[in-house]
C-alpha positions as a Markdown table, in Angstrom:
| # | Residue | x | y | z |
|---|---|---|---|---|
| 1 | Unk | 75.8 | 137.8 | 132.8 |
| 2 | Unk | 77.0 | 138.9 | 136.2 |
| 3 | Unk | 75.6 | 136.8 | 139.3 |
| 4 | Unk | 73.0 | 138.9 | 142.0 |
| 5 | Unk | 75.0 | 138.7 | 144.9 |
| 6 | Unk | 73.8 | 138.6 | 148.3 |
| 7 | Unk | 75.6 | 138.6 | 152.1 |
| 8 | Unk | 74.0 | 136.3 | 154.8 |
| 9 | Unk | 72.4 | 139.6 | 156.3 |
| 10 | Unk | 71.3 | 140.7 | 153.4 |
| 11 | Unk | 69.7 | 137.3 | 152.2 |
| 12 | Unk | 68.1 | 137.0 | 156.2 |
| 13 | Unk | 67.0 | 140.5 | 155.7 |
| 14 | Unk | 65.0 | 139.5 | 152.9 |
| 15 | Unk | 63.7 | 136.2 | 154.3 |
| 16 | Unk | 62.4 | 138.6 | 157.0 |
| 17 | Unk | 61.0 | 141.2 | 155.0 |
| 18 | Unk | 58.5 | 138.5 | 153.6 |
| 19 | Unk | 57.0 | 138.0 | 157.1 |
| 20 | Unk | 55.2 | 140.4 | 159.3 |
| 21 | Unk | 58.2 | 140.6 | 161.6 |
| 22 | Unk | 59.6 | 143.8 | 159.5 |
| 23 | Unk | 59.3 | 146.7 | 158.3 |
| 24 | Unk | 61.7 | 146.4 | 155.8 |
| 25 | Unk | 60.4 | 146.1 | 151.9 |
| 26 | Unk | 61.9 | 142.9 | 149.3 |
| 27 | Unk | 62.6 | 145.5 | 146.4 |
| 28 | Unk | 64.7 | 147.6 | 148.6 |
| 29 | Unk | 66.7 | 145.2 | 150.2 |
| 30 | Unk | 67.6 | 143.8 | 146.9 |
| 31 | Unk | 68.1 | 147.2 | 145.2 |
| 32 | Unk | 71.0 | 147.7 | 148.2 |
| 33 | Unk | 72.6 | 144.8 | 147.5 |
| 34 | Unk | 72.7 | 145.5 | 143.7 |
| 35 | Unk | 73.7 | 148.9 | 144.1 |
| 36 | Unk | 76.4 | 148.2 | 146.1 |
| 37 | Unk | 78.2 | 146.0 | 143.9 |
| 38 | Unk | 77.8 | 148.6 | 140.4 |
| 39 | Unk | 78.6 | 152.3 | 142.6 |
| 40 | Unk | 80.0 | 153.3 | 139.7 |
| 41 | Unk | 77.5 | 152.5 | 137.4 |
| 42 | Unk | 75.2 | 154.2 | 139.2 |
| 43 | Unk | 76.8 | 157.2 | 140.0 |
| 44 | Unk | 77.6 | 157.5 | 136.1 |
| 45 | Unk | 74.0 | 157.0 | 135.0 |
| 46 | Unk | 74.7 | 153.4 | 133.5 |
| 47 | Unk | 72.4 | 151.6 | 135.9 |
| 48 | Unk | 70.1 | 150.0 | 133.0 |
| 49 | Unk | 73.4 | 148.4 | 131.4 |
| 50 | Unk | 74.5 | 147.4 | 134.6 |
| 51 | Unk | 71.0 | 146.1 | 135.7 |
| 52 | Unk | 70.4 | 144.7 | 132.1 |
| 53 | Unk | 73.4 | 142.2 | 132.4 |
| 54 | Unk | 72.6 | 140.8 | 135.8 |
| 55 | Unk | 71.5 | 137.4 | 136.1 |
| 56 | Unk | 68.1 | 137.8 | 137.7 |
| 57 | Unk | 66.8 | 133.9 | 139.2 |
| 58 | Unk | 62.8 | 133.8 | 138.5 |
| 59 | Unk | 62.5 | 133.7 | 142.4 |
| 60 | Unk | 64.3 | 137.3 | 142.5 |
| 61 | Unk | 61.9 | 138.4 | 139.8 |
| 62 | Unk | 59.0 | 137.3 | 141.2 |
| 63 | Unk | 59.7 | 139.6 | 144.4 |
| 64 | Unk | 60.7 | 142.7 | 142.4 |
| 65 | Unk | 57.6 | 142.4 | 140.6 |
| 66 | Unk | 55.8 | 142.3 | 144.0 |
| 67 | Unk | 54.4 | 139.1 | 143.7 |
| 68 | Unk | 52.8 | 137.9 | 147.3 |
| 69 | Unk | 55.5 | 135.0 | 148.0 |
| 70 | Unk | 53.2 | 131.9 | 149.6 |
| 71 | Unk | 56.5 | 130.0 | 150.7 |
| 72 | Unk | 59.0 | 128.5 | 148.4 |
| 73 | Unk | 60.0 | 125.3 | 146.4 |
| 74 | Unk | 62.9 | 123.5 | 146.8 |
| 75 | Unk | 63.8 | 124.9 | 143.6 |
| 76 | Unk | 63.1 | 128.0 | 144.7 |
| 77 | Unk | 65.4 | 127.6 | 147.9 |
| 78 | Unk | 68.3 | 126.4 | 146.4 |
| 79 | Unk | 68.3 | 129.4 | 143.4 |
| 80 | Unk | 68.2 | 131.9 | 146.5 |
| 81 | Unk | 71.3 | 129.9 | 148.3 |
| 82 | Unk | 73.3 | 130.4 | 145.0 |
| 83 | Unk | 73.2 | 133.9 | 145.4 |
| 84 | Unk | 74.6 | 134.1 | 149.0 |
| 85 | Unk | 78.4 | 134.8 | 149.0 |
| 86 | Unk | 80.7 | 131.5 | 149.7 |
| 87 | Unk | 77.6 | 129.5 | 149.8 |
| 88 | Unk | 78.1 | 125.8 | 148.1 |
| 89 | Unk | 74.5 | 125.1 | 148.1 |
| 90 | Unk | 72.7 | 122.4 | 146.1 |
| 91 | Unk | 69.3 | 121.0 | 145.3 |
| 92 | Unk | 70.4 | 117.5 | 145.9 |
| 93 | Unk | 71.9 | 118.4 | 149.5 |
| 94 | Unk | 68.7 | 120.1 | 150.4 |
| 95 | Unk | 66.5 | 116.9 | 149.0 |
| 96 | Unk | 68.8 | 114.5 | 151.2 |
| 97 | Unk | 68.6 | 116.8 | 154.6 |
| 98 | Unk | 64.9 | 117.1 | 153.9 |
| 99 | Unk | 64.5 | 113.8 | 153.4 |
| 100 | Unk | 66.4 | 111.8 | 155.9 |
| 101 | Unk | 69.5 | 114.1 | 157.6 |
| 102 | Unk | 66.8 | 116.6 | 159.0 |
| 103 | Unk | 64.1 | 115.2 | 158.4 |
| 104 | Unk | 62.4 | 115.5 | 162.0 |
| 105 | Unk | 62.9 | 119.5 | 162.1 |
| 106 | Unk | 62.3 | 120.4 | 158.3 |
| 107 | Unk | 59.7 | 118.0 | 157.5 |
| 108 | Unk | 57.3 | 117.9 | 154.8 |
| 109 | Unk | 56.7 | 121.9 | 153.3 |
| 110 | Unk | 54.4 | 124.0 | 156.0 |
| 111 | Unk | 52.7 | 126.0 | 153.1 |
| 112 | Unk | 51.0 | 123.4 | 150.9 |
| 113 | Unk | 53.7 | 122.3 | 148.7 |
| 114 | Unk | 55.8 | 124.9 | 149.5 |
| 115 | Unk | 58.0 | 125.5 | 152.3 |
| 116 | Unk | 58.0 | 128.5 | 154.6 |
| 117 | Unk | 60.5 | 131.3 | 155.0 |
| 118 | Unk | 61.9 | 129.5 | 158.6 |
| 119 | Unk | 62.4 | 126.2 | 156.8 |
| 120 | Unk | 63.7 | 128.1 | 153.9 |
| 121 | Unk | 66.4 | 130.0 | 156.7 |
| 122 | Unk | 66.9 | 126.3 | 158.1 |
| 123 | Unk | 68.2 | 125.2 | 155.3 |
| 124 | Unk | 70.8 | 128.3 | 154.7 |
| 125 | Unk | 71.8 | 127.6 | 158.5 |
| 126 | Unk | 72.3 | 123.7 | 158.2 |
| 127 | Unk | 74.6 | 124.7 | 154.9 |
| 128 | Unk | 76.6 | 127.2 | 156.7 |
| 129 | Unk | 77.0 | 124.8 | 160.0 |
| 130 | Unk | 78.1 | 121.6 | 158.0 |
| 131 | Unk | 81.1 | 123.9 | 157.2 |
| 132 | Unk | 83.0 | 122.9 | 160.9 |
| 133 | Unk | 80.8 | 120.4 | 162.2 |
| 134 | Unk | 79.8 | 117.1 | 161.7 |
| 135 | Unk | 75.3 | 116.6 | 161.2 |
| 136 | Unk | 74.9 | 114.8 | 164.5 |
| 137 | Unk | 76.6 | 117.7 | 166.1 |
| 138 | Unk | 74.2 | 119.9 | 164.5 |
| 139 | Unk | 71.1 | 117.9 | 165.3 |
| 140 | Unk | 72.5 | 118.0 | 168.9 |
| 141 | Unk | 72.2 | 122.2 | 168.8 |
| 142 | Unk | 68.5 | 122.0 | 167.2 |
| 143 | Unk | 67.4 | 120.1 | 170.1 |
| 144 | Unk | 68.7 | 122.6 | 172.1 |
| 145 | Unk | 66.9 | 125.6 | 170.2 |
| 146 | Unk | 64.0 | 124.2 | 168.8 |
| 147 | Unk | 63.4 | 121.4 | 171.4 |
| 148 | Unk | 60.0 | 119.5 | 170.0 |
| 149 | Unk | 60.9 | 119.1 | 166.5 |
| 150 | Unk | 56.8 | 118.5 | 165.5 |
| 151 | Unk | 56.3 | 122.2 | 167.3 |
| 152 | Unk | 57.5 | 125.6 | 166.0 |
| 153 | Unk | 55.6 | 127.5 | 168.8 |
| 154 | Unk | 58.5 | 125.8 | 171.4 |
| 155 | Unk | 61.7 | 127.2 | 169.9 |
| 156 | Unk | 63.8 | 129.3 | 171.5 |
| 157 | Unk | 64.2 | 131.5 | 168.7 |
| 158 | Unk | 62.5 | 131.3 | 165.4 |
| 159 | Unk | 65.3 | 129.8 | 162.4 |
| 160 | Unk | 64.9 | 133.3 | 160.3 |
| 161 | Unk | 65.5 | 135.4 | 163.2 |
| 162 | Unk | 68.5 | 133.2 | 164.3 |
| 163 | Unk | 69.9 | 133.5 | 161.0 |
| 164 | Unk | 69.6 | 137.3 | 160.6 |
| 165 | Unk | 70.8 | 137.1 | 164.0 |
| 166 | Unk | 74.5 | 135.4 | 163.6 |
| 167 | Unk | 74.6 | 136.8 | 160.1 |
| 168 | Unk | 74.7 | 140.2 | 161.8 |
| 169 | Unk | 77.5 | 139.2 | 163.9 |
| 170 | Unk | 79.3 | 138.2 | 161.3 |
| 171 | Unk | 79.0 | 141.4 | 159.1 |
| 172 | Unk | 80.3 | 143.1 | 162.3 |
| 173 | Unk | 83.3 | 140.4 | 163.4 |
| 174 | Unk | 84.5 | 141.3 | 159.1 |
| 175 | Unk | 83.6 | 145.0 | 159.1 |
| 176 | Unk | 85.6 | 145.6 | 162.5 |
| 177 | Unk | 89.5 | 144.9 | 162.7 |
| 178 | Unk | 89.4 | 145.1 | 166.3 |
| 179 | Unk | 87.2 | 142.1 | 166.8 |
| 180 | Unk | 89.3 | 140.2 | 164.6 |
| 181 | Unk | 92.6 | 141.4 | 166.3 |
| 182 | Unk | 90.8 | 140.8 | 170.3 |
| 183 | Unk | 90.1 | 137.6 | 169.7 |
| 184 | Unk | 93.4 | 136.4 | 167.9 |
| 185 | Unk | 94.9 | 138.4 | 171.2 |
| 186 | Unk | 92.6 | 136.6 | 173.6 |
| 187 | Unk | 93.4 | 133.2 | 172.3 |
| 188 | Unk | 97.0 | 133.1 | 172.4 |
| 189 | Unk | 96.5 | 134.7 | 175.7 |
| 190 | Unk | 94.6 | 131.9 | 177.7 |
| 191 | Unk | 94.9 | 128.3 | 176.7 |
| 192 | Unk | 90.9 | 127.6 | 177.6 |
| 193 | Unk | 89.9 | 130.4 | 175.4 |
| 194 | Unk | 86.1 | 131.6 | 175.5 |
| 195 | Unk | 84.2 | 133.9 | 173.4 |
| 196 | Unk | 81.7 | 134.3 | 176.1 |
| 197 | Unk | 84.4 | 136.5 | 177.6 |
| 198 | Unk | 84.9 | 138.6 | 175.2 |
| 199 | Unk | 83.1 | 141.9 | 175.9 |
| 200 | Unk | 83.2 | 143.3 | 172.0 |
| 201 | Unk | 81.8 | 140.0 | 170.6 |
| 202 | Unk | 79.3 | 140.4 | 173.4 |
| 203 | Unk | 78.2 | 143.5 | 172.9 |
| 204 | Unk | 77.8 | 142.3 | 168.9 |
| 205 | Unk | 75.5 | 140.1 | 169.9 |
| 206 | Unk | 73.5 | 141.8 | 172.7 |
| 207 | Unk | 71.6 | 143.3 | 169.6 |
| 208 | Unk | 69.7 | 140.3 | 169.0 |
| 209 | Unk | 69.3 | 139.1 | 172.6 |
| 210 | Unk | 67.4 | 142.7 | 173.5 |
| 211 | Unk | 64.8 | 141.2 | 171.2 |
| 212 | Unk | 64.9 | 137.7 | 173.5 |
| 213 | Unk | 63.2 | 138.6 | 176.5 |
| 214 | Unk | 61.2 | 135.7 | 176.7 |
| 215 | Unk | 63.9 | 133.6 | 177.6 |
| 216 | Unk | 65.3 | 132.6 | 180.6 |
| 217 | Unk | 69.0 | 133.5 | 181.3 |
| 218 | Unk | 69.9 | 129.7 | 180.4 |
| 219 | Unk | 68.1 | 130.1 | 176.9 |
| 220 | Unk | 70.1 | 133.0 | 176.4 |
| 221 | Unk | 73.1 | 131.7 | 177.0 |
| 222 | Unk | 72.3 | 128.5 | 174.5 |
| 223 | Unk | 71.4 | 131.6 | 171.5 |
| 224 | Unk | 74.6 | 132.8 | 172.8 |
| 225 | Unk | 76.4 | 130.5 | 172.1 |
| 226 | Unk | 75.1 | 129.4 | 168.6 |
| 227 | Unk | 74.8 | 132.7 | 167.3 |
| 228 | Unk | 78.9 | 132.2 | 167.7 |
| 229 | Unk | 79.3 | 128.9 | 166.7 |
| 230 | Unk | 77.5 | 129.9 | 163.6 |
| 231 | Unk | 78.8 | 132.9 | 163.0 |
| 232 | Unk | 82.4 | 131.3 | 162.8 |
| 233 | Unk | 81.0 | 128.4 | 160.7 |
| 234 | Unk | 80.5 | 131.7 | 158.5 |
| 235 | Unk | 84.3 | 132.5 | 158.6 |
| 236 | Unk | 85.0 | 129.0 | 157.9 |
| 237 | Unk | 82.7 | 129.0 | 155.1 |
| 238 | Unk | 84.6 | 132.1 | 153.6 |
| 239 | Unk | 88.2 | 130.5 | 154.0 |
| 240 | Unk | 87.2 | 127.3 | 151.9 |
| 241 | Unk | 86.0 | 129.7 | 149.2 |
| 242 | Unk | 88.9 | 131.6 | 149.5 |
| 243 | Unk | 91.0 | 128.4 | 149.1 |
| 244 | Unk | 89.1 | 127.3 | 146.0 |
| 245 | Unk | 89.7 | 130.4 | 144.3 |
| 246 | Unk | 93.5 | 130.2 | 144.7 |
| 247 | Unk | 93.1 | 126.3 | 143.6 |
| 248 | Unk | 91.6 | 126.8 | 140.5 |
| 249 | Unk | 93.9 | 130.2 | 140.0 |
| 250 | Unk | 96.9 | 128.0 | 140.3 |
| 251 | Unk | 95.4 | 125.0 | 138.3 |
| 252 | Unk | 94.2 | 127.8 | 135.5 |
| 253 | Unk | 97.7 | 129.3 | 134.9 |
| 254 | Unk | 99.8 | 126.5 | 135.2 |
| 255 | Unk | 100.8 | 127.3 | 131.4 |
């Protein structure tokens, strides 16, 4: 069975999509995402086959169906984070970080016994942050963004719409050469190198601060500057997978 993969926009798109803060529907997201990986299939009238040998998680299946989703289980949570691309998320992590790590900002499930979309995007973004920093570091940041841990209606920005947000910004950084090439250029050019500086990255992000305009221009500038942090994290995230792959390639055919 093949694995239902899923990019951190696309998974942050669909997080979204359960809310009331888009437009977008579950099923089509996911029917993008499929589609995009079997092109061939589709375009040669094979999609059944290809659809039919897809691993679908029951979490999946309970949103194609059209199921109302009332927040999620841990269970639930971690099946989704197996589907995001160079994601090494587990059950046991989440249960520790819930537990004790993070306690204070993801608490005990908002929902019942079931945890809400922005705990559930809390979770992908303390995964993808552990990547290059250390938890007290990114404890530090969340009392930055989210201030009063025991309130949600105090955060800068809301965790799902922080995650769509850097996850955006890092679809554009891969998709776009020059970004890459700027900021390799930019950082052998000045030996106190700052992203902040760089217009194109800028402008990348812009996209999600048009939608800030509560803040003040020191809030912005503290999104800012996480949206980047994580949105590197992200890169960092996709070298270590990169890494593993050749590992076990090399370990594999050592005969």
């Amino acid at each position: 069975m093949q694995a239902f993969t899923l990019s951190r926009k696309e998974m942050s798109a669909l997080l979204l999509s359960l809310t009331e803060k888009s437009e977008q529907k579950p099923l089509h997201i996911l029917q993008e995402a499929w589609a995009k990986f079997h092109q061939e299939e589709v375009r040669k009238g094979r999609s059944l086959t290809a659809f039919l040998s897809t691993d679908i998680p029951p979490v999946l299946q309970k949103i194609i169906k059209g199921n109302r989703i009332n927040g999620f289980s841990l269970a639930d949570i971690a099946a989704l984070g197996k589907l995001i691309e160079y994601s090494t998320l587990s059950a046991t992590a989440m249960q520790n970080w819930v537990k004790r790590d993070f306690k204070e900002y993801l608490g005990s499930p908002r929902l019942g016994r079931k945890y809400s979309v922005n705990q559930a995007a809390l979770l992908f973004i303390i995964d993808d942050l552990k990547a290059s920093l250390d938890f007290e570091s990114i404890r530090q940041l969340f009392r930055i963004l989210f201030l009063q841990p025991e309130r949600d209606d105090d955060d800068l920005v809301e965790p799902a719409e922080l995650y769509y947000g850097y996850a955006e910004l890092f679809e554009d950084i891969k998709r776009s050469p020059a970004l890459q090439a700027q900021g390799v250029a930019e950082r052998s050019a000045s030996n106190e190198y700052s992203w902040k500086t760089d217009s194109t990255l800028r402008g990348a992000m812009e996209k999600m601060m048009d939608r800030l305009t509560h803040l003040t221009r020191s809030q912005k500038d503290a999104v800012r500057n996480m949206l980047m942090i994580a949105a590197i994290s992200v890169q960092t995230c996709y070298f270590q997978a990169l890494a593993r792959q050749y590992c076990n390639a090399a370990l594999f055919l050592d005969f």
